[in-house]
The first five atom37 places (N, CA, C, CB, O) and aatype in JSON, in Angstrom:
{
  "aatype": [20, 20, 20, 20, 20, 20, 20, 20, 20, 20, 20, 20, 20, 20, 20, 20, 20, 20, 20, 20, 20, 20, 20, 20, 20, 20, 20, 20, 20, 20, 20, 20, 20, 20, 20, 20, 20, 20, 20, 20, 20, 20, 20, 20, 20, 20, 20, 20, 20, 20, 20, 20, 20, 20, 20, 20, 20, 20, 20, 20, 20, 20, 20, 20, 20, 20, 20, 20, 20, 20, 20, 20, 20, 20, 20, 20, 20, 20, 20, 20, 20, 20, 20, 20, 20, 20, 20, 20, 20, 20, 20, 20, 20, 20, 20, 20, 20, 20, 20, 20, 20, 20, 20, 20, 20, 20, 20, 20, 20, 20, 20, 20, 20, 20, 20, 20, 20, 20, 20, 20, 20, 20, 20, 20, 20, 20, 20, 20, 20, 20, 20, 20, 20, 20, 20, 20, 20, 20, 20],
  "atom_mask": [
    [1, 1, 1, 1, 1],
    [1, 1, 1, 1, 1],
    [1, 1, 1, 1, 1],
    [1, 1, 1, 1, 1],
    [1, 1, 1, 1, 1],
    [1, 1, 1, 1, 1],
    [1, 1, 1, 1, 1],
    [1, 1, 1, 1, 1],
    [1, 1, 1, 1, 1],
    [1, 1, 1, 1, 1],
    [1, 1, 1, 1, 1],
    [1, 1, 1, 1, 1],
    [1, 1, 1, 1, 1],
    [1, 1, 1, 1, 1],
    [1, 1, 1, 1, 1],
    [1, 1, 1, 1, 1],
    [1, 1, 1, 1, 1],
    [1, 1, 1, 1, 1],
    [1, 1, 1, 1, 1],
    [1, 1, 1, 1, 1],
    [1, 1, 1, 1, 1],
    [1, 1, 1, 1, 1],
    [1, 1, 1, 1, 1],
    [1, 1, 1, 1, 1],
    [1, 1, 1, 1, 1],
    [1, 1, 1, 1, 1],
    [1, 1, 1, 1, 1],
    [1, 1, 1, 1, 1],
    [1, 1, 1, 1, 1],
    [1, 1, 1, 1, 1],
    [1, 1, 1, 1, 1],
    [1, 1, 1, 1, 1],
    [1, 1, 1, 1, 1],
    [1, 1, 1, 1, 1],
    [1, 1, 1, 1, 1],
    [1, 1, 1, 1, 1],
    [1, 1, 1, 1, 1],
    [1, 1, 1, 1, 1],
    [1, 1, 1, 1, 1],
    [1, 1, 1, 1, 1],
    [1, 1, 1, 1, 1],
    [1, 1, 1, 1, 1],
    [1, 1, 1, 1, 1],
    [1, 1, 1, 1, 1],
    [1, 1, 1, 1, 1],
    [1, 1, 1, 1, 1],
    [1, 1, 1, 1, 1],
    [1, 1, 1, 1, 1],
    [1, 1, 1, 1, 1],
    [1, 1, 1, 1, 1],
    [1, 1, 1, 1, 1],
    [1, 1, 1, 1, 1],
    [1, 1, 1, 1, 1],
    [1, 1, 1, 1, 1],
    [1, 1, 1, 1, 1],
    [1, 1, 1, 1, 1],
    [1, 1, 1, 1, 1],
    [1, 1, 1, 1, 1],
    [1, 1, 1, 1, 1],
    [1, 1, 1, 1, 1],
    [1, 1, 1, 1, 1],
    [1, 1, 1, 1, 1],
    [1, 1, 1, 1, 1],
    [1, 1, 1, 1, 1],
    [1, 1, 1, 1, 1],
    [1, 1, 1, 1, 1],
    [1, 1, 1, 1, 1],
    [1, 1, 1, 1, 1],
    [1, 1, 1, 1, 1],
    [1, 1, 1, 1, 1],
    [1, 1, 1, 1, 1],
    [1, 1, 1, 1, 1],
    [1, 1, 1, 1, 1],
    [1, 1, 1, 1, 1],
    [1, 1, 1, 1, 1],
    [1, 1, 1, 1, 1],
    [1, 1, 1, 1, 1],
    [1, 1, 1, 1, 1],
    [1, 1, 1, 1, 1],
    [1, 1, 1, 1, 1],
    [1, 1, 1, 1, 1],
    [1, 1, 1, 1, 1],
    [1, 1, 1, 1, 1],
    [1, 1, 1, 1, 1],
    [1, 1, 1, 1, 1],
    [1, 1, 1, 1, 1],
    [1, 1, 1, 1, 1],
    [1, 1, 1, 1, 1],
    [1, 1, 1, 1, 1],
    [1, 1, 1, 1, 1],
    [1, 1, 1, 1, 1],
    [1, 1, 1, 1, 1],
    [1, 1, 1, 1, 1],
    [1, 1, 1, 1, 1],
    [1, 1, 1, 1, 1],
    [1, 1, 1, 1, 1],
    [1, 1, 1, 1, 1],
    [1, 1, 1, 1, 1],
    [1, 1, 1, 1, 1],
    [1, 1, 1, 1, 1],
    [1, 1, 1, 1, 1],
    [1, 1, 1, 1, 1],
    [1, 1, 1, 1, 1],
    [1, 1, 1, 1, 1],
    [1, 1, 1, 1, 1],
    [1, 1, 1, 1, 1],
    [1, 1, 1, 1, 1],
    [1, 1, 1, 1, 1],
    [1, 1, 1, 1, 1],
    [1, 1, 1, 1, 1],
    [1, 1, 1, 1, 1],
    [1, 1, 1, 1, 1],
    [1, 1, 1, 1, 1],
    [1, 1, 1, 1, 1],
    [1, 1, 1, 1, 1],
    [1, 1, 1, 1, 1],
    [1, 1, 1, 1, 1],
    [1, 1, 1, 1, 1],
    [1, 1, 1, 1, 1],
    [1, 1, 1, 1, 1],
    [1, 1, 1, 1, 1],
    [1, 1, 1, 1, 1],
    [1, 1, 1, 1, 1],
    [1, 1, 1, 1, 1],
    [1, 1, 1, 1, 1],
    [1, 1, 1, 1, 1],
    [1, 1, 1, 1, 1],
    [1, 1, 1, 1, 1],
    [1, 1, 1, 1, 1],
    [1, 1, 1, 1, 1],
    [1, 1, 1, 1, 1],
    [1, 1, 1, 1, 1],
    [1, 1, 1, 1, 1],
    [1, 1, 1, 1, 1],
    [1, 1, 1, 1, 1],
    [1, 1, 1, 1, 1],
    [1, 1, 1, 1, 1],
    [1, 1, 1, 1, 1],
    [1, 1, 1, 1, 1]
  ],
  "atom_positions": [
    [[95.31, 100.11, 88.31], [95.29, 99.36, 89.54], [96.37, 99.9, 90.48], [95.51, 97.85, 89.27], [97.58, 99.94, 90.24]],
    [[95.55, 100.44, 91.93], [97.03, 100.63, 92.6], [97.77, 99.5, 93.55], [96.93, 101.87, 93.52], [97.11, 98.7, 94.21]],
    [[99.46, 99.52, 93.54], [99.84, 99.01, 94.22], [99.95, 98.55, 95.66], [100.24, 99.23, 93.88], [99.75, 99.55, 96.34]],
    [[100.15, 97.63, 96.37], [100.22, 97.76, 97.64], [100.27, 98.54, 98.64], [100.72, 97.41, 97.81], [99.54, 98.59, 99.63]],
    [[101.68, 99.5, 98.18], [101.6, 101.24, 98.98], [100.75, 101.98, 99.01], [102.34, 102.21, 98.59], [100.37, 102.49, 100.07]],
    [[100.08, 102.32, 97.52], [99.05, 103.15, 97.24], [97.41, 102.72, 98.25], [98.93, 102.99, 95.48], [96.61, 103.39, 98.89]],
    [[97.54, 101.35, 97.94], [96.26, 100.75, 98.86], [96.51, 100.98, 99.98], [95.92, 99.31, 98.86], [95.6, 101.67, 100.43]],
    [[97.38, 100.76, 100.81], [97.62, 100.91, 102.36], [97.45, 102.67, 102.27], [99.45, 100.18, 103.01], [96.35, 102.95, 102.75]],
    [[98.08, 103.75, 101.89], [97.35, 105.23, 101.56], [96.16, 105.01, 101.74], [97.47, 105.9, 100.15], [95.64, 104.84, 102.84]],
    [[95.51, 104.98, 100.5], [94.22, 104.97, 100.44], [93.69, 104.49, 101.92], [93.8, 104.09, 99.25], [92.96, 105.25, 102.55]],
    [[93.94, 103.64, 102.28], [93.19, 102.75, 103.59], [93.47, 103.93, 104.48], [93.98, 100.99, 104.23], [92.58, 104.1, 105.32]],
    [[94.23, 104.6, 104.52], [94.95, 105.74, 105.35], [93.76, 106.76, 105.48], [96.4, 106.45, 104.54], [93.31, 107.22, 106.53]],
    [[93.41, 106.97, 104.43], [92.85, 108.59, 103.98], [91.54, 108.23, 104.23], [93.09, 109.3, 102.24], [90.82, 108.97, 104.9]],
    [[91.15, 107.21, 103.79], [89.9, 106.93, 104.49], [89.73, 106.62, 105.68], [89.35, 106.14, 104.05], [88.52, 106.81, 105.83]],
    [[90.32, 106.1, 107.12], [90.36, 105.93, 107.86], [90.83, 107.2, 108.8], [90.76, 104.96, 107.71], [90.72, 107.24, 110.02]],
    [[91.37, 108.16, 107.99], [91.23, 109.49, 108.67], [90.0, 110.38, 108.26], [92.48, 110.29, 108.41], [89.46, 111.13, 109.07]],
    [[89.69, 110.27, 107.22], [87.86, 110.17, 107.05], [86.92, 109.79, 108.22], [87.44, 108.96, 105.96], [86.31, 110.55, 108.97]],
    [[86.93, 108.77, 108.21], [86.44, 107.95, 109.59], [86.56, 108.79, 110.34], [87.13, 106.72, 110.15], [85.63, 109.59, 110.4]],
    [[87.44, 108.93, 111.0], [88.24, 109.75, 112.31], [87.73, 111.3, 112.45], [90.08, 109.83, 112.02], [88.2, 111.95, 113.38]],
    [[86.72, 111.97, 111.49], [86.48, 113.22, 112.06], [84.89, 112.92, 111.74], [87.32, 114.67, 111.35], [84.03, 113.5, 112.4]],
    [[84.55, 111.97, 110.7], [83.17, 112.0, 110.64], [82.43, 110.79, 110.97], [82.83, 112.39, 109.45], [81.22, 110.79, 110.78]],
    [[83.08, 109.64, 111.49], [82.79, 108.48, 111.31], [82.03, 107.73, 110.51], [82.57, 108.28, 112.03], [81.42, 106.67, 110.63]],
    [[82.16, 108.35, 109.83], [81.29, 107.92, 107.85], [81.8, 106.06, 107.72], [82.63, 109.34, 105.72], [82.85, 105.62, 108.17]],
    [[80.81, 105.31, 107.07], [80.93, 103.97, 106.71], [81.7, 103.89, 105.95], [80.0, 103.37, 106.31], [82.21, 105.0, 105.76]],
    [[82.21, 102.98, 105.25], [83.1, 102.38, 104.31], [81.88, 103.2, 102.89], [83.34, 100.19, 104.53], [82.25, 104.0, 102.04]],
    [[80.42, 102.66, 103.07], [79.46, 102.52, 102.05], [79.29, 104.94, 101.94], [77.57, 101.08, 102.89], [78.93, 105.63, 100.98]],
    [[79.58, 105.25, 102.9], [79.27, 106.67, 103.03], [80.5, 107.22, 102.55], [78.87, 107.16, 104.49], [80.41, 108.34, 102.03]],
    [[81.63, 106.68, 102.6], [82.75, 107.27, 101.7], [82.93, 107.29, 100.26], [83.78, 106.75, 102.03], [83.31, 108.21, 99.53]],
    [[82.58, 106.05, 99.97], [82.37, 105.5, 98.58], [81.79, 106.68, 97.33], [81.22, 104.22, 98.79], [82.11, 107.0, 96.18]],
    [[80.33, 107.22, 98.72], [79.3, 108.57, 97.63], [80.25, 109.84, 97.85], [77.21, 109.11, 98.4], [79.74, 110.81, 97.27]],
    [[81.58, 110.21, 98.55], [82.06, 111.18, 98.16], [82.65, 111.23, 96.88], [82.73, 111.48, 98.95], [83.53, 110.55, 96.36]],
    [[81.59, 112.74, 96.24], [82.28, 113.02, 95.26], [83.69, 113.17, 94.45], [81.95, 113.57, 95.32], [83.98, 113.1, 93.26]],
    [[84.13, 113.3, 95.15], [85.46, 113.52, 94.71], [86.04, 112.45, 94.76], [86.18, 114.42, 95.34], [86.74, 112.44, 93.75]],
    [[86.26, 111.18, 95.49], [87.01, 109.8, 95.68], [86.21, 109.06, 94.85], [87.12, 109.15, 97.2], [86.59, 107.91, 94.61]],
    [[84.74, 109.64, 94.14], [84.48, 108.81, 92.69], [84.66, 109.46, 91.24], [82.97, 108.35, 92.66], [84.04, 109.22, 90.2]],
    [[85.81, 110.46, 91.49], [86.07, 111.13, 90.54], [87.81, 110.79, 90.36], [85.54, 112.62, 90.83], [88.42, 111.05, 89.33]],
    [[88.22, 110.39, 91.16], [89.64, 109.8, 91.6], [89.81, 108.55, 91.41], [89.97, 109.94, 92.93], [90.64, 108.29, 90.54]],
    [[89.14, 107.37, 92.08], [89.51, 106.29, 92.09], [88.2, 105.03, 91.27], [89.9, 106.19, 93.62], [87.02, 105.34, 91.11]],
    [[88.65, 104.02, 90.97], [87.98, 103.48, 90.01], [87.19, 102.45, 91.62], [89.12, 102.65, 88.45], [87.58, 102.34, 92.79]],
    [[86.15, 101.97, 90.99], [85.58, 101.07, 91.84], [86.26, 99.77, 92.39], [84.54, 100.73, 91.23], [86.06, 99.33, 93.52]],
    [[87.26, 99.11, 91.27], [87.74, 98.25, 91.56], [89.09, 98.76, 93.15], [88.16, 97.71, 90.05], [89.49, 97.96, 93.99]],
    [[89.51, 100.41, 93.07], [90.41, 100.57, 93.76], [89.83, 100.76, 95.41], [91.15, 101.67, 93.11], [90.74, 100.99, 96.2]],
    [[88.28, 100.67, 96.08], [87.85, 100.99, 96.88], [87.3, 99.78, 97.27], [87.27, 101.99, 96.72], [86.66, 99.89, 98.31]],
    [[87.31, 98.57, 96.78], [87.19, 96.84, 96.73], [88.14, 96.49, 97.26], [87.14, 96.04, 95.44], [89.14, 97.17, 97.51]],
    [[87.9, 95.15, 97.53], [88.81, 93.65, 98.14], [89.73, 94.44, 98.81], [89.69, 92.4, 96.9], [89.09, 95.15, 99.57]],
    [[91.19, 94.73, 98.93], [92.44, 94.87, 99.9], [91.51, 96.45, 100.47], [94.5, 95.04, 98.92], [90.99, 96.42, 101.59]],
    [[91.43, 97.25, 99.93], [91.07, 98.35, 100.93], [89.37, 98.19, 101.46], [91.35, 99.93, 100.09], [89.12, 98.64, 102.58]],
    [[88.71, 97.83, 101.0], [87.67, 97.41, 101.61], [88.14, 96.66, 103.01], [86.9, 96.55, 100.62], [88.15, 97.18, 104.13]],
    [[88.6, 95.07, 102.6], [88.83, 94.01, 103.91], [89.51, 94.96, 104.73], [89.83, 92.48, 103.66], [89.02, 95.02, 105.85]],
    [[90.72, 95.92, 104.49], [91.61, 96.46, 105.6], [90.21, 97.81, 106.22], [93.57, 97.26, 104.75], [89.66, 97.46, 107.26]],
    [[89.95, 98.54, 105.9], [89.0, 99.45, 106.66], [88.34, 98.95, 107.62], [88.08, 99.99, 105.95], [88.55, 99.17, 108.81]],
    [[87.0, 97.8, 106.87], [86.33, 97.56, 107.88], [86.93, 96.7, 108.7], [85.24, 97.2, 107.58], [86.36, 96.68, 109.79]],
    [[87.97, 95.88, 108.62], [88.67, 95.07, 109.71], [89.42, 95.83, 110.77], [89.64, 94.16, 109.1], [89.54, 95.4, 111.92]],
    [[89.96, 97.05, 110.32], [90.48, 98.41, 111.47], [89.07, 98.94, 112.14], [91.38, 100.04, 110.5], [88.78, 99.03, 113.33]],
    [[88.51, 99.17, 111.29], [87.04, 99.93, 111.9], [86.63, 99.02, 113.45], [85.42, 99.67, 110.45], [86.55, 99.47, 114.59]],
    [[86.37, 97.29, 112.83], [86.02, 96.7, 114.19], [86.83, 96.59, 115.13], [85.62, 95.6, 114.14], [86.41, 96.08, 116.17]],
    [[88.36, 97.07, 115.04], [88.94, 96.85, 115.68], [90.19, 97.84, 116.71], [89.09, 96.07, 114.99], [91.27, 97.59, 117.24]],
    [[89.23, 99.08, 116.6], [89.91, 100.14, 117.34], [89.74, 100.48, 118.56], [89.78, 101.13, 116.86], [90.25, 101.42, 119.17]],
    [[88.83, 99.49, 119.02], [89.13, 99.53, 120.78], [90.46, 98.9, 121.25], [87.92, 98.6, 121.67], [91.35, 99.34, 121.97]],
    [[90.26, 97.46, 120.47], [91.43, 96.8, 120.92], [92.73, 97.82, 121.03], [91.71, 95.62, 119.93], [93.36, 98.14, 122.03]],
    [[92.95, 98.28, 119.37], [94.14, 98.55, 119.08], [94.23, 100.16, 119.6], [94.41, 98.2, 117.54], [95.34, 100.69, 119.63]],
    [[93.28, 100.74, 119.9], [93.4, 102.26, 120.79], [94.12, 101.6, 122.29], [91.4, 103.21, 121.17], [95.23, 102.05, 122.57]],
    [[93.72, 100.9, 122.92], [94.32, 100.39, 123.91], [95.83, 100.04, 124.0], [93.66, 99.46, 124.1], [96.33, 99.97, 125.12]],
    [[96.57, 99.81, 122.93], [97.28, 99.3, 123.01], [98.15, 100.48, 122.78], [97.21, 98.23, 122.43], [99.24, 100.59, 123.32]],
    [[97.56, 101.53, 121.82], [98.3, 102.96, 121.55], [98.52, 103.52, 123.26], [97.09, 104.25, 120.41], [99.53, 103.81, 123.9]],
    [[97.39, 103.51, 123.52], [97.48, 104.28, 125.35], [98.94, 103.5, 125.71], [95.75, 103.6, 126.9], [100.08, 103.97, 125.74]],
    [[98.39, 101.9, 126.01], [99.79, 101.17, 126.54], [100.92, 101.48, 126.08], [99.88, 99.87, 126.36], [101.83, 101.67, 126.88]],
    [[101.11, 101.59, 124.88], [102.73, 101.96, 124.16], [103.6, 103.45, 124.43], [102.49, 101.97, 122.38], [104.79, 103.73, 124.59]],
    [[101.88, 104.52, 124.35], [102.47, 105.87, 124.38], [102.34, 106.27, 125.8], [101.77, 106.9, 123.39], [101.24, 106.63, 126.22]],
    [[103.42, 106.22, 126.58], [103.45, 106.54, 127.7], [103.37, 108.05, 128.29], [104.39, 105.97, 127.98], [104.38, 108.74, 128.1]],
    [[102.34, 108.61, 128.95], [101.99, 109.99, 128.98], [101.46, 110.79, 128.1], [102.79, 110.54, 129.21], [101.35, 112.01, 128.14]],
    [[101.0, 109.77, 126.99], [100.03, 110.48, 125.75], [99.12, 109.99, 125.92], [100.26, 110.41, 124.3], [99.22, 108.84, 125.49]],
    [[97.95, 110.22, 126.42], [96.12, 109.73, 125.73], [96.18, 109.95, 124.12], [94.49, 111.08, 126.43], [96.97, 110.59, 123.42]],
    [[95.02, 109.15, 123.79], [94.82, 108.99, 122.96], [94.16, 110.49, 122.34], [94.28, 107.84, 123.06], [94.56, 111.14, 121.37]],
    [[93.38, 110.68, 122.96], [93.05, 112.29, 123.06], [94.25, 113.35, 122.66], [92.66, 112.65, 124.67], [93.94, 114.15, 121.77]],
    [[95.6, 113.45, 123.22], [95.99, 113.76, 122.98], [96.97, 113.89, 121.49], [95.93, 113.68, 123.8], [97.75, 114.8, 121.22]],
    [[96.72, 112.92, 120.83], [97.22, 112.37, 119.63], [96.92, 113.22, 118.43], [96.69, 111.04, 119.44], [95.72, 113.46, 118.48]],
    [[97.45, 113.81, 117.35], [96.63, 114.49, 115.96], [96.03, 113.04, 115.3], [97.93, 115.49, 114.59], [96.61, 111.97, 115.1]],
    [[95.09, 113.31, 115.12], [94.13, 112.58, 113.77], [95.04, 111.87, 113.04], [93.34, 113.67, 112.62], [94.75, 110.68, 112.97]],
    [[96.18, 112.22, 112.39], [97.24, 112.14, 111.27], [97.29, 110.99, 112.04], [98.6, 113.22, 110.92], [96.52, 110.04, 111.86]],
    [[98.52, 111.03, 113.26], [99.1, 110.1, 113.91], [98.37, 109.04, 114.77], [99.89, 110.71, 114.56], [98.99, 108.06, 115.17]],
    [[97.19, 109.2, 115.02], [96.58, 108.19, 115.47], [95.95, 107.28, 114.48], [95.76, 108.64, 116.3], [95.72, 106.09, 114.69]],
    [[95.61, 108.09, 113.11], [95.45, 107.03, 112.22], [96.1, 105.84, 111.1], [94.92, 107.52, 111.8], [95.68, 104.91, 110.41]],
    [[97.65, 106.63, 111.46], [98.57, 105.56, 110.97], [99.09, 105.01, 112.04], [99.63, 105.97, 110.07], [99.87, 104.13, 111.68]],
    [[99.04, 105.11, 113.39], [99.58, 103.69, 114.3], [98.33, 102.96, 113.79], [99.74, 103.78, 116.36], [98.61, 101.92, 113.19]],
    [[96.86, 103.29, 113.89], [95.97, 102.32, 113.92], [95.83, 101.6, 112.23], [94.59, 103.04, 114.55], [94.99, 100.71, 112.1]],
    [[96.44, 101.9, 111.32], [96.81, 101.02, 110.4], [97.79, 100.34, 110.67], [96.98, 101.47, 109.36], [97.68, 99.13, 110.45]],
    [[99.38, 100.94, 111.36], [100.26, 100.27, 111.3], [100.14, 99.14, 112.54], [101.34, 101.13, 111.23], [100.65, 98.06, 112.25]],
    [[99.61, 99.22, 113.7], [99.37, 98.24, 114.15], [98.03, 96.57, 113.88], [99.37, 98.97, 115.08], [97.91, 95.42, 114.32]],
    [[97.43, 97.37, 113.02], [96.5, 96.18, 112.72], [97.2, 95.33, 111.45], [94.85, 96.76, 112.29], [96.96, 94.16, 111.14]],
    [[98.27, 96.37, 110.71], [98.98, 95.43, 109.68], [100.0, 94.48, 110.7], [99.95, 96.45, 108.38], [100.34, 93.37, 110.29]],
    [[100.35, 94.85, 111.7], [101.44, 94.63, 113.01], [101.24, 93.04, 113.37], [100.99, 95.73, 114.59], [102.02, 92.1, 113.2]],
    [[99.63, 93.09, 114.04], [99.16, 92.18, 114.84], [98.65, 91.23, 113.91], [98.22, 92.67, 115.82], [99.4, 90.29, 113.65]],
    [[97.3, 91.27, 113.21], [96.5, 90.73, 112.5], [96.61, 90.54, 110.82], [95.55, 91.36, 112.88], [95.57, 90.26, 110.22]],
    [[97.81, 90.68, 110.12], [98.3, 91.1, 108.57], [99.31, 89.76, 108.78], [99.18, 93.03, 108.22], [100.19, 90.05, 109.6]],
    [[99.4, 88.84, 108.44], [100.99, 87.74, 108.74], [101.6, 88.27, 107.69], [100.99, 85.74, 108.59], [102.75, 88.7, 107.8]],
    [[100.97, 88.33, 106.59], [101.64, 88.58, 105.08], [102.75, 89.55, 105.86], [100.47, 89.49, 103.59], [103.73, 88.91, 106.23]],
    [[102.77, 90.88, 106.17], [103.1, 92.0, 106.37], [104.09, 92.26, 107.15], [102.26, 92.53, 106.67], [103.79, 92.84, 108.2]],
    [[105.83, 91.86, 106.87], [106.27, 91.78, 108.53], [106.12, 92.67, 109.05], [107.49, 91.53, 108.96], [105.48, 93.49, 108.4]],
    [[106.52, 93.09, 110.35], [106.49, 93.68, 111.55], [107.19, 95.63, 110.61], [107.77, 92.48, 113.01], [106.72, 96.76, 110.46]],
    [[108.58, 94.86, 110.24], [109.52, 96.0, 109.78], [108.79, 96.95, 108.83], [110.82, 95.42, 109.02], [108.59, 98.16, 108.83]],
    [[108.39, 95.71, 107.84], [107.52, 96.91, 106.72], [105.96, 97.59, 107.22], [107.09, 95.96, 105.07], [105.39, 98.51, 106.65]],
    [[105.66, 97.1, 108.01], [104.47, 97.62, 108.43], [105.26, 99.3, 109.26], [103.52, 96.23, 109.63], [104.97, 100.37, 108.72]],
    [[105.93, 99.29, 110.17], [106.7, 100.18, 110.84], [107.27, 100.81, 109.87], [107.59, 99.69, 111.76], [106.95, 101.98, 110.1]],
    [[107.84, 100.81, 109.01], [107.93, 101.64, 107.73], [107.73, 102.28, 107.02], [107.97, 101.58, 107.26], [108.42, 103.23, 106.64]],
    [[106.32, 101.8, 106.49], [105.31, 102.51, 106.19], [104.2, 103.5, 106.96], [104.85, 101.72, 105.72], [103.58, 104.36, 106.33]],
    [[104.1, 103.37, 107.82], [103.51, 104.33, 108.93], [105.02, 105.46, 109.0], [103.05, 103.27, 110.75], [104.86, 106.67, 108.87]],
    [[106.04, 105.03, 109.16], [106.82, 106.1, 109.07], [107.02, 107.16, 107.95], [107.8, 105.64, 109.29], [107.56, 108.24, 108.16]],
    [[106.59, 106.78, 106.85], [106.85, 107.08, 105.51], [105.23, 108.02, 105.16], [107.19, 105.42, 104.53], [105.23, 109.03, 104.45]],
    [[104.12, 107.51, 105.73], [102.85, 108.21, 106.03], [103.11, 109.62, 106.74], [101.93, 107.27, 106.96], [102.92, 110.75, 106.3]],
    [[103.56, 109.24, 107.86], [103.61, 110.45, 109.07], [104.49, 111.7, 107.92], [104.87, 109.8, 110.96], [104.2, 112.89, 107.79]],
    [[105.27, 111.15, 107.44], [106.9, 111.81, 107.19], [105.51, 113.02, 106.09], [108.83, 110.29, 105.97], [105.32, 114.21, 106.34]],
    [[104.75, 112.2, 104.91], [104.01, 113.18, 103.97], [102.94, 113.35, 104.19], [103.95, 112.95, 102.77], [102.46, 114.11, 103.34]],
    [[101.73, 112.83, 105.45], [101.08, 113.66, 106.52], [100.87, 114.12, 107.35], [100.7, 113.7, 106.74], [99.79, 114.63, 107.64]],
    [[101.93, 114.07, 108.08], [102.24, 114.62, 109.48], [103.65, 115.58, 109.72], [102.36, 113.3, 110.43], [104.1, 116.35, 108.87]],
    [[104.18, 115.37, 110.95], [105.02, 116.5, 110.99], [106.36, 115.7, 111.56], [104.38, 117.82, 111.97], [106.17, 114.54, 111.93]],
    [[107.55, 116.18, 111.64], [108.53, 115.53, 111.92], [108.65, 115.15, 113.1], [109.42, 116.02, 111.6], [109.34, 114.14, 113.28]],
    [[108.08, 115.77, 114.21], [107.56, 114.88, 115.57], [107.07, 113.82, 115.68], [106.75, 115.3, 116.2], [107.51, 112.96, 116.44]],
    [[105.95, 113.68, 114.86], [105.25, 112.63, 114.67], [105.59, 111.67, 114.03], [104.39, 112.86, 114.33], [104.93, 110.63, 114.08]],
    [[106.37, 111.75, 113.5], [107.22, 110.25, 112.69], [108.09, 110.29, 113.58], [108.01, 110.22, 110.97], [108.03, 110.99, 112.58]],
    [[108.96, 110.3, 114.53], [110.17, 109.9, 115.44], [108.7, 109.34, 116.9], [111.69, 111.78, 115.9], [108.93, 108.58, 117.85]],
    [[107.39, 110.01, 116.59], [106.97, 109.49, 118.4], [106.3, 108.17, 117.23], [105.34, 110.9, 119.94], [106.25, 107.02, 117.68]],
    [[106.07, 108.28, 116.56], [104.88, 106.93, 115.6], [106.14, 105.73, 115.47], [104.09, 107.62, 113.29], [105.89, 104.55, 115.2]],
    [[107.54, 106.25, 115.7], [108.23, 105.57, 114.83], [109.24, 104.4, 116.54], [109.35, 107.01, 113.47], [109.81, 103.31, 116.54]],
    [[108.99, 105.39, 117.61], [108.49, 104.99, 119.04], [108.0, 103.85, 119.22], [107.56, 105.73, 119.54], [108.44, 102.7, 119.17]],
    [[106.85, 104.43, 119.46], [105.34, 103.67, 119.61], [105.46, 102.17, 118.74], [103.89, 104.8, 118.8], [105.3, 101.05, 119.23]],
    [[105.68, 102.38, 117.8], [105.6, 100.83, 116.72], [106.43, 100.08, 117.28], [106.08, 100.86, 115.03], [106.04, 98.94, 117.53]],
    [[107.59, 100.4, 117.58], [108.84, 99.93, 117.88], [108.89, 99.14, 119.04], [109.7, 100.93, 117.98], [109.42, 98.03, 119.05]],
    [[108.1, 99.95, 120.51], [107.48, 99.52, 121.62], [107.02, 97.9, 121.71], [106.35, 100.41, 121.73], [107.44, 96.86, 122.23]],
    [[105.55, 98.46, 120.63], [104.58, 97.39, 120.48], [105.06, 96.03, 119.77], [103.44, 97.97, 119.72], [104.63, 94.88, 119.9]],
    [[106.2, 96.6, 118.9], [106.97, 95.18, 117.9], [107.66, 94.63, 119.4], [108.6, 95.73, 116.19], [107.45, 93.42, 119.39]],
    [[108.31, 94.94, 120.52], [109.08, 94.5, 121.05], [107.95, 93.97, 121.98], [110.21, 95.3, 121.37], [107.62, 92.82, 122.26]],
    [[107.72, 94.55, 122.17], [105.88, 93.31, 123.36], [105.54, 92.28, 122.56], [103.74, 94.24, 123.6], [105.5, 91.18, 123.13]],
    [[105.25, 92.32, 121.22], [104.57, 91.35, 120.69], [105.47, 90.15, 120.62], [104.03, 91.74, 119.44], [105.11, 89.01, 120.89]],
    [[107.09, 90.61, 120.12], [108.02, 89.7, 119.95], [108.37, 88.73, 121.52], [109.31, 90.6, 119.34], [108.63, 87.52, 121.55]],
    [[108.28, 89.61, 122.66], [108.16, 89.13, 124.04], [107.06, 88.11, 124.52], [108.0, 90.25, 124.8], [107.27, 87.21, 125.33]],
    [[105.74, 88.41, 123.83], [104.65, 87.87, 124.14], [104.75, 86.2, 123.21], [103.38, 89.05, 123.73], [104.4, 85.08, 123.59]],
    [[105.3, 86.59, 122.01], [105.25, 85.62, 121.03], [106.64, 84.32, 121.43], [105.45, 86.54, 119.43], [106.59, 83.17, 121.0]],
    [[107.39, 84.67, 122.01], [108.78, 83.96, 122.33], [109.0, 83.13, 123.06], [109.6, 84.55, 122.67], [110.15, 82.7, 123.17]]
  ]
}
């Protein structure tokens, strides 16, 4: 069984899956290799609910990347880094369990072993931004 970290990964890798092929939750599942890796129970309940709940919800939260990253489109973003703000903000907004800090944490800790050292100081930005709007909005 993997842990919390490992699940939020996983939710990662598939959601950068998503991101070049837009494959279903149900179309990832038949890749070979992620049923040679992970057990059925590990592609259920927490990473299941988190995918398809990011999946419906990347207009919102693409919008909010534009708003935060000032002079970056979204376009302009790597795959890597657009797909851990869009985990780390849906754990951000919509996750209560999840505070704010550890969600921003973990997207930093993503970028740091899939991305590049740019990209964890602009991801690590961006979160930081959006924690301080939300805390403004919420107050």
């Amino acid at each position: 069984m993997l842990n919390r970290r490992k699940k939020r990964e996983l939710v990662f890798l598939l959601l950068f899956e998503n991101a070049f092929n837009s494959y279903s939750l149900d179309e990832i599942k038949e890749i070979k290799f992620l049923n040679e890796c992970l057990s059925p129970e590990d592609l259920n309940g927490f990473v299941e609910e988190y995918f398809s709940e990011i999946i419906g919800k990347i207009p919102y939260i693409d919008k909010l990347i534009g708003d935060a990253s000032l002079r970056w489109c979204k376009d302009r973003l790597s795959k890597v880094a657009l797909t851990i703000l869009r985990l780390a903000i849906y754990e951000m907004i919509f996750r209560d369990e999840v505070p704010t800090n550890v969600a921003i944490n973990e997207a930093v800790e993503l970028s740091k072993k899939y991305g590049t050292e740019k990209e964890s100081s602009f991801i690590n930005g961006v979160l930081g931004g959006i924690s301080r709007s939300l805390e403004k909005s919420n107050g």
